[in-house]
ZAKOLBA-139607 format. One record per residue (C-alpha): residue number from 1; residue in three letters; x, y, z. Coordinates in pm, 1 decimal, m for minus. Layout:
! residues N
TIFI   num   residuo         xx         yy         zz
TIFI   NUM       ALA          X          Y          Z
...
END
This chain:
! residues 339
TIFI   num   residuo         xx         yy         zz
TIFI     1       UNK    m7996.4    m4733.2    m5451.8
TIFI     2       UNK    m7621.2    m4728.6    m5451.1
TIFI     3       UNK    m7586.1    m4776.6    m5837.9
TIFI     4       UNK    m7832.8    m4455.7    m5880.7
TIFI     5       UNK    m7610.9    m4292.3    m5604.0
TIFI     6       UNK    m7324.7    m4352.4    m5808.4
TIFI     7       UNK    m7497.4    m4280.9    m6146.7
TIFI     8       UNK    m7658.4    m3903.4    m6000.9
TIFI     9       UNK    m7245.9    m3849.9    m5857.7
TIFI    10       UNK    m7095.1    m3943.3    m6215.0
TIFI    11       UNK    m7371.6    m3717.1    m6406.2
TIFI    12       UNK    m7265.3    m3416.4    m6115.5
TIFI    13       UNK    m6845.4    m3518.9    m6192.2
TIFI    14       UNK    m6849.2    m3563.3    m6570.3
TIFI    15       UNK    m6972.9    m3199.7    m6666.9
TIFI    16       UNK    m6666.0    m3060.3    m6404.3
TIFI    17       UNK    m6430.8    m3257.7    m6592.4
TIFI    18       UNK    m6555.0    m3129.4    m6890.2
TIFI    19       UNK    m6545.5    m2803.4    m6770.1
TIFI    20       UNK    m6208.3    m2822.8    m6655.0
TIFI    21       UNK    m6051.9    m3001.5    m6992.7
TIFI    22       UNK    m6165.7    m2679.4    m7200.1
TIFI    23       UNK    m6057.3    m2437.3    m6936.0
TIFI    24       UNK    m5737.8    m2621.1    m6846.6
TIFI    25       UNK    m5512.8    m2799.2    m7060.6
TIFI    26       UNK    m5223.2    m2969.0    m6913.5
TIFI    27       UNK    m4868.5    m2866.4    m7062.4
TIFI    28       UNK    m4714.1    m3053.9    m7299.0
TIFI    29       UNK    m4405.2    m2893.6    m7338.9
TIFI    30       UNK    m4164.9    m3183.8    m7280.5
TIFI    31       UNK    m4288.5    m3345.3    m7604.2
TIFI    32       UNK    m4255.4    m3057.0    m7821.5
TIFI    33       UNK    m4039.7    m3033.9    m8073.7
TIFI    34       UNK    m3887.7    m2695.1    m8017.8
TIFI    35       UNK    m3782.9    m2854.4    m7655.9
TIFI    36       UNK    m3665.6    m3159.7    m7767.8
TIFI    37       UNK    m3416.6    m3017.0    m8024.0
TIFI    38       UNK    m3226.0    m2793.4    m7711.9
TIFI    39       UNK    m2935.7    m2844.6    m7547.2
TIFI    40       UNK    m2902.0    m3017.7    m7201.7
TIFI    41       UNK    m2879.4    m2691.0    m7003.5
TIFI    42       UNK    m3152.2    m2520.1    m7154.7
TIFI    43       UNK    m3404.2    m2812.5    m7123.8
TIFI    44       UNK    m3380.0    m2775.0    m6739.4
TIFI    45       UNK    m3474.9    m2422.5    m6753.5
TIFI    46       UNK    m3776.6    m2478.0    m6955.1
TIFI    47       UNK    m3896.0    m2787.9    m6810.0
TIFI    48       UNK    m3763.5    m3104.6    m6575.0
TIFI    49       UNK    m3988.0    m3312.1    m6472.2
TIFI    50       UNK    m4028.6    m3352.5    m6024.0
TIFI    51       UNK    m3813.9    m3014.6    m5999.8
TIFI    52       UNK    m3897.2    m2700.6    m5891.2
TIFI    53       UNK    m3624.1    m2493.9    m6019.4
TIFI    54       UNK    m3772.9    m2458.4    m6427.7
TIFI    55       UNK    m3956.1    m2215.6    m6618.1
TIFI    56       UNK    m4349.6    m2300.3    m6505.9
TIFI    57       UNK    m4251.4    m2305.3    m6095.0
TIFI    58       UNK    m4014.5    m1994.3    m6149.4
TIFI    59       UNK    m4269.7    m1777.1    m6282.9
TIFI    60       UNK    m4524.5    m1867.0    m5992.4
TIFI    61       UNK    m4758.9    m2171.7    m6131.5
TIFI    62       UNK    m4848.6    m2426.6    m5933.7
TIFI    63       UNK    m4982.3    m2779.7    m6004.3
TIFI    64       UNK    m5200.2    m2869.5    m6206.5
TIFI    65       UNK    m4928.3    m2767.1    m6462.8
TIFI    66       UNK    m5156.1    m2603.3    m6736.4
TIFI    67       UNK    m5094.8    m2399.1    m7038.0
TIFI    68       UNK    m5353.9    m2112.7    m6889.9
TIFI    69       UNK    m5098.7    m2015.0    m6618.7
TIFI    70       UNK    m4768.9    m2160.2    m6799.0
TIFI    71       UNK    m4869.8    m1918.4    m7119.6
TIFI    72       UNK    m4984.5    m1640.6    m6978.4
TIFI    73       UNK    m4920.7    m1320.4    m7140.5
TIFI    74       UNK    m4925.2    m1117.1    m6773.6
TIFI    75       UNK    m4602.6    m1346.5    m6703.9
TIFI    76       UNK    m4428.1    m1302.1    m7014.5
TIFI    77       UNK    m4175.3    m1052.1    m6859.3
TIFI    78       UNK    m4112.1    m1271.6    m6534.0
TIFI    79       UNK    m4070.5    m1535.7    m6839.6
TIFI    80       UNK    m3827.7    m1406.9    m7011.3
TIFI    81       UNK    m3613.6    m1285.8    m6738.4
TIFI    82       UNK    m3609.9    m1668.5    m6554.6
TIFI    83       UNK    m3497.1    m1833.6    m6888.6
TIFI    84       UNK    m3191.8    m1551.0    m6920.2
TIFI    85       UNK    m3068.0    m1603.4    m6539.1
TIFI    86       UNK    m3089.7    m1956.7    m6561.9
TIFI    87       UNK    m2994.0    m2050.9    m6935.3
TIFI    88       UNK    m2687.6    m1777.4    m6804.0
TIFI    89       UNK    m2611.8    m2017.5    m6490.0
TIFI    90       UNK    m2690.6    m2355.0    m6632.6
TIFI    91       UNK    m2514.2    m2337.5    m6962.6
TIFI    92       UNK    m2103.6    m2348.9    m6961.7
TIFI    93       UNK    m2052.0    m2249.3    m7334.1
TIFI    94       UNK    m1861.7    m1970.0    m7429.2
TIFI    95       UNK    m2139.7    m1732.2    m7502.2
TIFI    96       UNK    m2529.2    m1805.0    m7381.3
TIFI    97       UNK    m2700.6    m1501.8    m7576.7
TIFI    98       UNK    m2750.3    m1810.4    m7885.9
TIFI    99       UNK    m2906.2    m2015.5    m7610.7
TIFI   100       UNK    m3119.3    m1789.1    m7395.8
TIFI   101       UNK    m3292.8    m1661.0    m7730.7
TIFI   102       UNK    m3336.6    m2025.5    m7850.5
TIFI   103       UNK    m3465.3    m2115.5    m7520.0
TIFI   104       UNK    m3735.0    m1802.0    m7561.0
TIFI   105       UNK    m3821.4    m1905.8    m7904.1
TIFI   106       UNK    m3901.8    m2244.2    m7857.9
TIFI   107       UNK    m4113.7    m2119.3    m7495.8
TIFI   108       UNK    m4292.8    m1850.3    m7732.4
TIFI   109       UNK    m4363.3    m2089.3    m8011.4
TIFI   110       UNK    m4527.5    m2291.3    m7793.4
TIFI   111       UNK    m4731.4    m2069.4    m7671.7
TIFI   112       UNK    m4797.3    m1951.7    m7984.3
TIFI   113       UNK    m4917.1    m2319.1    m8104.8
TIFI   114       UNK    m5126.2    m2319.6    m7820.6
TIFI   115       UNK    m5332.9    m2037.0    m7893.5
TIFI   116       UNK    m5152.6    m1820.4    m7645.1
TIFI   117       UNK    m4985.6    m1494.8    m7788.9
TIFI   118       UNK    m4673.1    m1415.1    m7600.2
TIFI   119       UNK    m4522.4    m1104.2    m7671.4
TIFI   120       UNK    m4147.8    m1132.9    m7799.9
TIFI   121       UNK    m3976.6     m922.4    m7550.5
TIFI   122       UNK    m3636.3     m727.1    m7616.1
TIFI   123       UNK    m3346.5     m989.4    m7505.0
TIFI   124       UNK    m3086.1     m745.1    m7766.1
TIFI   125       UNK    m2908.2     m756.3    m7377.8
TIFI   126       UNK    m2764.7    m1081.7    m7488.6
TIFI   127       UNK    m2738.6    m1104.4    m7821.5
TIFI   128       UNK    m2411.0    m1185.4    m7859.7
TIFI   129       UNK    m2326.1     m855.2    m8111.7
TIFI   130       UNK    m2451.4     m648.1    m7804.5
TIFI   131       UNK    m2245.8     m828.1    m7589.6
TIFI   132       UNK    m1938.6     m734.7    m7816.0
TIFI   133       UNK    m1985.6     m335.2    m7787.6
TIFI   134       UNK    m1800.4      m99.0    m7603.6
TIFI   135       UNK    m1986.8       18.0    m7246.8
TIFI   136       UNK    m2066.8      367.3    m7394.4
TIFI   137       UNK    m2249.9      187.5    m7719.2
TIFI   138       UNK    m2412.5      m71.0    m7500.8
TIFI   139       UNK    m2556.2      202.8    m7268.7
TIFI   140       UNK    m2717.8      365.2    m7591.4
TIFI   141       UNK    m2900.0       54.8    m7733.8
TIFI   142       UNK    m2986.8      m95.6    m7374.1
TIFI   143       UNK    m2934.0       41.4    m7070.4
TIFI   144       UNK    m2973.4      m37.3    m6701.2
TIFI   145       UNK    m3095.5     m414.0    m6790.2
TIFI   146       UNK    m3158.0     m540.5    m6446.4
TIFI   147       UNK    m3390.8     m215.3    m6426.7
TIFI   148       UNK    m3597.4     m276.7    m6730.7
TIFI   149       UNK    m3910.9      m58.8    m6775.5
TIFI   150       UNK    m3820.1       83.8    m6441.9
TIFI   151       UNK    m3764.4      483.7    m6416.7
TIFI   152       UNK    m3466.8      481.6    m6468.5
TIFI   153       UNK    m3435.3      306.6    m6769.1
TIFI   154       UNK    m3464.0      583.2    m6949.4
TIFI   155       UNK    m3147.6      659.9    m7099.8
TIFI   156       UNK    m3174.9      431.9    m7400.9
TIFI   157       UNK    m3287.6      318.2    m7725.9
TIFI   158       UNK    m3662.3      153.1    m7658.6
TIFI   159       UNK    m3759.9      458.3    m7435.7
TIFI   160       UNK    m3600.3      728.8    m7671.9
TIFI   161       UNK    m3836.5      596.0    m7977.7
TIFI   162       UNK    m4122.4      589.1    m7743.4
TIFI   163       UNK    m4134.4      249.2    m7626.7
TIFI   164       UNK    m4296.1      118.8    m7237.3
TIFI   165       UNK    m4356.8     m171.8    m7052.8
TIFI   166       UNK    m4361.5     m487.8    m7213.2
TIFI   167       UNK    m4044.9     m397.9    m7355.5
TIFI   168       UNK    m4110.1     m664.1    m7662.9
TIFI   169       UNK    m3962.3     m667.3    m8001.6
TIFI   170       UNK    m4242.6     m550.9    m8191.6
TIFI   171       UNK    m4186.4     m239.8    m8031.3
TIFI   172       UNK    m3776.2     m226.4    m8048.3
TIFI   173       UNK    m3798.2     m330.7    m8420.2
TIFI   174       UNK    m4113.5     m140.8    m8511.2
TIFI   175       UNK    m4046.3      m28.4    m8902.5
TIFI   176       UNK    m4200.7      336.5    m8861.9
TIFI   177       UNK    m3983.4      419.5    m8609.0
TIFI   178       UNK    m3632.6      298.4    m8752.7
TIFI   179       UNK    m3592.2      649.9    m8849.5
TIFI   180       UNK    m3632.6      816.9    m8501.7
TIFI   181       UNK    m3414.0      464.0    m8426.7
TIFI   182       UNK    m3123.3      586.6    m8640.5
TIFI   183       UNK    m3061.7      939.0    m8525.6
TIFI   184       UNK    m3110.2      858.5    m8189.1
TIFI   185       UNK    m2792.9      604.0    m8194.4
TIFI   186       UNK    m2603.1      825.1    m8381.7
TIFI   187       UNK    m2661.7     1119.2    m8131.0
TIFI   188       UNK    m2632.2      877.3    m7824.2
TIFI   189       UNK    m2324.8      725.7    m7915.8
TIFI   190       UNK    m2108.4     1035.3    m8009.3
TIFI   191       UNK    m2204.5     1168.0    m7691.7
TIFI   192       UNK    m2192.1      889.4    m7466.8
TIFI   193       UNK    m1830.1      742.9    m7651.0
TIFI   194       UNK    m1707.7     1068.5    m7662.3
TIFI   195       UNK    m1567.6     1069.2    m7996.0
TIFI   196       UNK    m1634.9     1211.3    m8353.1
TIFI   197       UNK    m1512.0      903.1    m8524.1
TIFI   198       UNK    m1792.0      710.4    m8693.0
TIFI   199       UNK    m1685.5      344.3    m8628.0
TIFI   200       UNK    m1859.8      280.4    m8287.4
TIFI   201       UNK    m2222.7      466.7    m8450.4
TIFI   202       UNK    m2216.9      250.2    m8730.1
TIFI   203       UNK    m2181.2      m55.9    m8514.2
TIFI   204       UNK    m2469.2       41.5    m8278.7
TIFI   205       UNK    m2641.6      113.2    m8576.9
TIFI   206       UNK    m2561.0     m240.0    m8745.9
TIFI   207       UNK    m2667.9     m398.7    m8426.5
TIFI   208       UNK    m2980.2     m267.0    m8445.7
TIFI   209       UNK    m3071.7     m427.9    m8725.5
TIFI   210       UNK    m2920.9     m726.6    m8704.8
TIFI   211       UNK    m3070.8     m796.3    m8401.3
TIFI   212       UNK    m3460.1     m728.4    m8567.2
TIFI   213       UNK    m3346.5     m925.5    m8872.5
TIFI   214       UNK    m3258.1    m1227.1    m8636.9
TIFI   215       UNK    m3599.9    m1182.2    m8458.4
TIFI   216       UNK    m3797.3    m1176.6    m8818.4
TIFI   217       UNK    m3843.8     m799.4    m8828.6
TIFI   218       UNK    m3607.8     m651.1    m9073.4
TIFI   219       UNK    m3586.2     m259.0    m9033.5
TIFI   220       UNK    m3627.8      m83.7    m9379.2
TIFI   221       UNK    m3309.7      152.4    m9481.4
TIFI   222       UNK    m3311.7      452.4    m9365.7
TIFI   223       UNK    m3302.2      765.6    m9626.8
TIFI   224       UNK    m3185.2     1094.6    m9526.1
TIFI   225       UNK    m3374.0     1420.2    m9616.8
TIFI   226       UNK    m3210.0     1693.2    m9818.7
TIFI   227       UNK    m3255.5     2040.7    m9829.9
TIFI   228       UNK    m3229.8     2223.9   m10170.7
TIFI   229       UNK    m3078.2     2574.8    m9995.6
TIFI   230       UNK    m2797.2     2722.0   m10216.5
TIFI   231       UNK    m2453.6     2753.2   m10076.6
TIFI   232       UNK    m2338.0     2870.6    m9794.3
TIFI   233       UNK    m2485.6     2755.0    m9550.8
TIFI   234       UNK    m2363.6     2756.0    m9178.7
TIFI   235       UNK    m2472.1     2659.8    m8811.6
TIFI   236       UNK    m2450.1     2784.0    m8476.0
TIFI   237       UNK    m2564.5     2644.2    m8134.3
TIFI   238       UNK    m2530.0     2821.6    m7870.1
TIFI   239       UNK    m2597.3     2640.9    m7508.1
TIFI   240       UNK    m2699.7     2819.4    m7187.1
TIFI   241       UNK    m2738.9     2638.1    m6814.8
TIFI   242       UNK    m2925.2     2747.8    m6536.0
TIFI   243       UNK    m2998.2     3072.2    m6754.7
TIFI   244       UNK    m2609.9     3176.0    m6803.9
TIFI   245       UNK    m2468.7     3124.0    m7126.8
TIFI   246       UNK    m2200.4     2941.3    m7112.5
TIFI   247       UNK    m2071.2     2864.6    m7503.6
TIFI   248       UNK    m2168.2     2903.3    m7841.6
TIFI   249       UNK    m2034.2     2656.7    m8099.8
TIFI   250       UNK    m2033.8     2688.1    m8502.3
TIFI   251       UNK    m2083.2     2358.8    m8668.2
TIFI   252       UNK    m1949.8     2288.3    m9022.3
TIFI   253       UNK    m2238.9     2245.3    m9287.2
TIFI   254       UNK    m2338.2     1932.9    m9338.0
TIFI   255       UNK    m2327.1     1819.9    m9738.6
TIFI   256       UNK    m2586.4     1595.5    m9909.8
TIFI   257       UNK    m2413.1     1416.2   m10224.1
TIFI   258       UNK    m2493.6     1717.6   m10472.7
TIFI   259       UNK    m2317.9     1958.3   m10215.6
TIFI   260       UNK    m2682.9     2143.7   m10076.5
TIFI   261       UNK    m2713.0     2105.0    m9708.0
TIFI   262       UNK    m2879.7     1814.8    m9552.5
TIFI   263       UNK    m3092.1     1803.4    m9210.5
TIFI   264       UNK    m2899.2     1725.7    m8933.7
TIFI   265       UNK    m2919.5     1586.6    m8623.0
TIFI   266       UNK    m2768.8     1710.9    m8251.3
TIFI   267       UNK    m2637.6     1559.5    m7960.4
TIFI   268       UNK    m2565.9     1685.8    m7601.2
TIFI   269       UNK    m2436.0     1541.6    m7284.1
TIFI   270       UNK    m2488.5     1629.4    m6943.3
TIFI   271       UNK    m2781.3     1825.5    m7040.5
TIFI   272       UNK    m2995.8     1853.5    m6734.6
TIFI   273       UNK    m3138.6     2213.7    m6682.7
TIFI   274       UNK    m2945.6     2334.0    m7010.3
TIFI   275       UNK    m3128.7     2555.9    m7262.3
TIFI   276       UNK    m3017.8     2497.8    m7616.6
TIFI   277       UNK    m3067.1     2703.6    m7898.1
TIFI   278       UNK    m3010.0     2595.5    m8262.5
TIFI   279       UNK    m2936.0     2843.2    m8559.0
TIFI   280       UNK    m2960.2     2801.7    m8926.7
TIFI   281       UNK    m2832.1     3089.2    m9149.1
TIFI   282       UNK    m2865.3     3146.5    m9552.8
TIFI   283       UNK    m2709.0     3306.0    m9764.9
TIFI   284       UNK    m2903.4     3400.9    m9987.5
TIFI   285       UNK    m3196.4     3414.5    m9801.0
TIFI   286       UNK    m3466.7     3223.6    m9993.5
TIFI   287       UNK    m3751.8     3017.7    m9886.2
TIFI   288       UNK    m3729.5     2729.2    m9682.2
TIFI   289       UNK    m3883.4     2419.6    m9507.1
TIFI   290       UNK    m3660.8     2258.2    m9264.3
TIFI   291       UNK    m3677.1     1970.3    m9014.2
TIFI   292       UNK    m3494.8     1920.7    m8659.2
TIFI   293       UNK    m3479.1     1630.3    m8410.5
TIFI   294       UNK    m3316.0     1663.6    m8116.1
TIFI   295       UNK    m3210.9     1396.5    m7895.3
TIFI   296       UNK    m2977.5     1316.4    m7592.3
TIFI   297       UNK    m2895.2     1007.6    m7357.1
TIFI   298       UNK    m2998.3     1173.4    m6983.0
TIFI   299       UNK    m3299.5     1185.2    m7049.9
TIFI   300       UNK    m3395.8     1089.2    m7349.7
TIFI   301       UNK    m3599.5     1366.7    m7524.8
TIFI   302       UNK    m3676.6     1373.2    m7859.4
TIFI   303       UNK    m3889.0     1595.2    m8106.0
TIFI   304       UNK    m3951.2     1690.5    m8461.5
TIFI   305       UNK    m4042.0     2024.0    m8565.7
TIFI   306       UNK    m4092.9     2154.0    m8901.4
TIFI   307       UNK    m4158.6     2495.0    m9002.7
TIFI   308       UNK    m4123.8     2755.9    m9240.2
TIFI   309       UNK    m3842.9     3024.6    m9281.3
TIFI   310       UNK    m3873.0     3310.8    m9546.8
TIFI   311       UNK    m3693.3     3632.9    m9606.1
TIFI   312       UNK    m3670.0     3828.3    m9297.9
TIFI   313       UNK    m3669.1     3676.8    m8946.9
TIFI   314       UNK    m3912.7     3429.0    m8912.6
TIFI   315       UNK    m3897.3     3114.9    m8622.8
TIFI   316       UNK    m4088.2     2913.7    m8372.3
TIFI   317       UNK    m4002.0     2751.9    m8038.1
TIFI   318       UNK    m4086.0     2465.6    m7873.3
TIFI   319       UNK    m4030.3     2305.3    m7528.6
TIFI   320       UNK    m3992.0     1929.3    m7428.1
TIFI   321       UNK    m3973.7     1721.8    m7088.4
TIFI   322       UNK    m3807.1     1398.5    m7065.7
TIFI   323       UNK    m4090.0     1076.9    m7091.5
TIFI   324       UNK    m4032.2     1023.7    m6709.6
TIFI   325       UNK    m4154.7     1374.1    m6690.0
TIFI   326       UNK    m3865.3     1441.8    m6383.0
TIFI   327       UNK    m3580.8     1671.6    m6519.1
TIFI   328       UNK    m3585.8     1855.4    m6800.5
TIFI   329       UNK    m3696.4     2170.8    m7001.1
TIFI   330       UNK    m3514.3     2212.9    m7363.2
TIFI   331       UNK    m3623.8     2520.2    m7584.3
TIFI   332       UNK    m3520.9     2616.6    m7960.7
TIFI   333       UNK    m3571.8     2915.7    m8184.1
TIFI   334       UNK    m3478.3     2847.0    m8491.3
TIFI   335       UNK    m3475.8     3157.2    m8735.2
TIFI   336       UNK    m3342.8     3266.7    m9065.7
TIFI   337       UNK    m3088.2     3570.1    m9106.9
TIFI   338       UNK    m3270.0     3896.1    m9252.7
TIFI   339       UNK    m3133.1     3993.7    m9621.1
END
């Protein structure tokens, strides 16, 4: 009677067991290669066996230590942001950025052999080019880091191309939008750095893409449009706030290489309850398609418009709100100048 007893409890245990090994499967993470092949410092942030104080506790597991809560993709933010602070405090070597992003690599890949798709979230925060910028250039390619994907982290480059919570790579690095990438950088930094001098664009710019090219997503080149308007060719934008003008600016044409005027882009600063307008004149007047983004670090609002402008007076307007949807109304006319 006891051996049946025992048989009828095994046949009730065995199918539990096998329930739970295709359910549940323990981590294996201190055999892994990716682990094995780190540095001191960062192996006690990923894992230590008998401690509490590594990657699978920090982010809320608790034992049995399996890959279903150590991999999973809802925790991928609280992830990423326990290997940075602790790779940060562990690690004595003159920069961490090398070893925080090794330590998420070899945590993602992983994952990643294990079936579990982890999304590569932004750590351009401490890559080690970042970390080498001026404040007004880091502001413009990430801002308010502790605040990530918070309201008000929305004064830099991930929100300004349209980007939200998981703030991943995929996203940052996105191909079709290293365009709306490019101009916003350039705008954000002249405004933010205060200067007209090219240098500290270019290097926000080359950060950029070194950054995506170190996480295996190369941004194409960017190609600037032309415009095939005979000479001369002027600006003027004139700025109003709270519904009193206030200035009116002429901006130098800008040249493409065979001297016709090229699409540009605008910055502002400040620009909370500012109306802009933006004014292209010909001379000649002849027929026209033109484009215009604008763009601007607080908040970050950005549009493309493209219309037509013939002989006469001809225009449209448009009207844009920050992505927070909290502070701000921007309108445009653009027109041509009547023969």
């Amino acid at each position: 009677m006891a051996l049946k007893a025992a048989r009828v409890l095994g046949a009730a245990i065995l199918p539990f067991f096998i329930f739970l090994s295709e359910a549940a499967v323990p981590v294996s993470f201190s055999s892994y290669p990716s682990y094995l092949e780190q540095l001191k410092c960062v192996k006690v942030c990923l894992w230590e066996v008998g401690s509490l104080d590594d990657l699978i506790a920090g982010i809320g597991c608790s034992p049995p230590w399996v890959n279903e809560c150590f991999c999973n993709p809802e925790l991928a933010r609280s992830a990423a942001g326990f290997l940075a602070t602790c790779v940060a405090s562990r690690c004595t070597i003159a920069t961490t950025a090398p070893a925080i992003t090794s330590a998420q690599s070899a945590y993602n890949k992983y994952c990643s052999d294990n079936d579990f798709s982890i999304p590569a979230l932004a750590s351009i925060k401490s890559y080690s080019a970042y970390l080498s910028q001026p404040d007004c250039v880091q502001k413009c390619l990430w801002d308010s880091p502790e605040a990530a994907g918070l309201p008000d982290h929305d004064g830099d480059l991930m929100p300004a191309v349209g980007c939200h919570a998981p703030l991943d790579n995929a996203c940052l690095c996105n191909a079709t939008l290293a365009g709306t990438a490019s101009s916003f950088l350039s705008g954000c930094v002249a405004s933010r750095c205060a200067t007209t001098v090219e240098a500290p664009v270019t290097a926000a710019l080359s950060v950029h893409r070194a950054y995506c090219s170190s996480a295996g997503l190369p941004l194409p080149a960017v190609v600037e449009t032309t415009s095939t308007d005979p000479l001369p060719y002027t600006e003027t934008m004139s700025e109003s706030r709270l519904g009193t003008p206030s200035s009116t600016s002429v901006y130098p044409p800008v040249r493409a290489a065979d001297g016709t005027p090229s699409d540009r882009s605008f910055a502002w600063r400040h620009c909370r309850n500012r109306t802009w307008e933006y004014w292209w004149s010909f001379s000649p007047t002849v027929m026209k398609t033109t484009r215009a983004q604008l763009h601007g670090p607080h908040p970050v609002t950005q549009a493309q418009l493209s219309m037509h402008l013939g002989s006469g007076s001809m225009g449209g307007e448009f009207a844009l709100t920050g992505p927070m949807k909290r502070e701000l109304l921007i309108q445009g006319i653009f027109v041509s100048v009547p023969q």
